[in-house]
N, C-alpha and C positions, 0 to 999 in steps of 0.2 A: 666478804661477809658484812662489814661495817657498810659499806654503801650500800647493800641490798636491808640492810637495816634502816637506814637514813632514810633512803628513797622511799620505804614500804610507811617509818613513820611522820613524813612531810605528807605524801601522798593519799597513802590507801586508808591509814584511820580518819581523816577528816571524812572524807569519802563514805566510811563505812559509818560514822559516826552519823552525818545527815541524812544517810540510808535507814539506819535504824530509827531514826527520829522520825522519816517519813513513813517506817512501817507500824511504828508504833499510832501513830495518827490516821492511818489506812484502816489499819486492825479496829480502832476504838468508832470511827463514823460505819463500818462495814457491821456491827453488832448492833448497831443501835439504829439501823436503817430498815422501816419496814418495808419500800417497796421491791421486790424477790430479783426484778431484772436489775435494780441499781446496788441490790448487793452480790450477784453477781458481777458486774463490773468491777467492783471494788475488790472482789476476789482477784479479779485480773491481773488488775494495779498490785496485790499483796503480793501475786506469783511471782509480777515481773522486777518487785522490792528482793525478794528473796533473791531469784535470778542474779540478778547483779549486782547484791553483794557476794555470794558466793563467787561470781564470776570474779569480782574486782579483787577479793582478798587468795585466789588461784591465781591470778594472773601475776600478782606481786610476790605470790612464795617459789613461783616456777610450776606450780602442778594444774596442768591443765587437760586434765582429763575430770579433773568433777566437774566443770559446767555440761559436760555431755550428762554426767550422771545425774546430774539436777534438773536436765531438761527433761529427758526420760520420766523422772520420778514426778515431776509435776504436771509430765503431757502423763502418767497414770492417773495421779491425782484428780487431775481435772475431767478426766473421761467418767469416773469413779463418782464422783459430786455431780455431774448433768445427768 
């Protein structure tokens, strides 16, 4: 348990950390963009921000069965939004 602690906080928080910084700076130019195709794009970028950090902090707890479930819920999402 200690290593899978170590490893997760060497590893997966920096990781999640510049994840979150880049979603947060995706989120903030994707609201304040009027042209409609370049804020879909940025939607893109947000999903695929999402994506992988779910993916990265499953990967380091063992449970890998939410990135299926995230991919799912964001290929509805994104059907649902076009």
């Amino acid at each position: 348990m200690e290593k899978l602690t170590d490893r997760f906080i060497e590893r997966a928080i920096p990781e999640c950390f510049a994840l979150s910084i880049m979603l947060l700076l995706l989120t903030y130019i994707a609201i304040n963009e009027k042209n409609q195709n370049m804020k879909k794009g940025y939607l893109g970028l947000i999903g695929f921000c999402i994506l992988k950090l779910v993916t990265t902090i499953s990967t380091h707890i063992k449970l890998l069965t939410v990135p299926a479930f995230t991919v799912l819920f964001m290929w509805l999402i994104s059907h649902h939004l076009w």
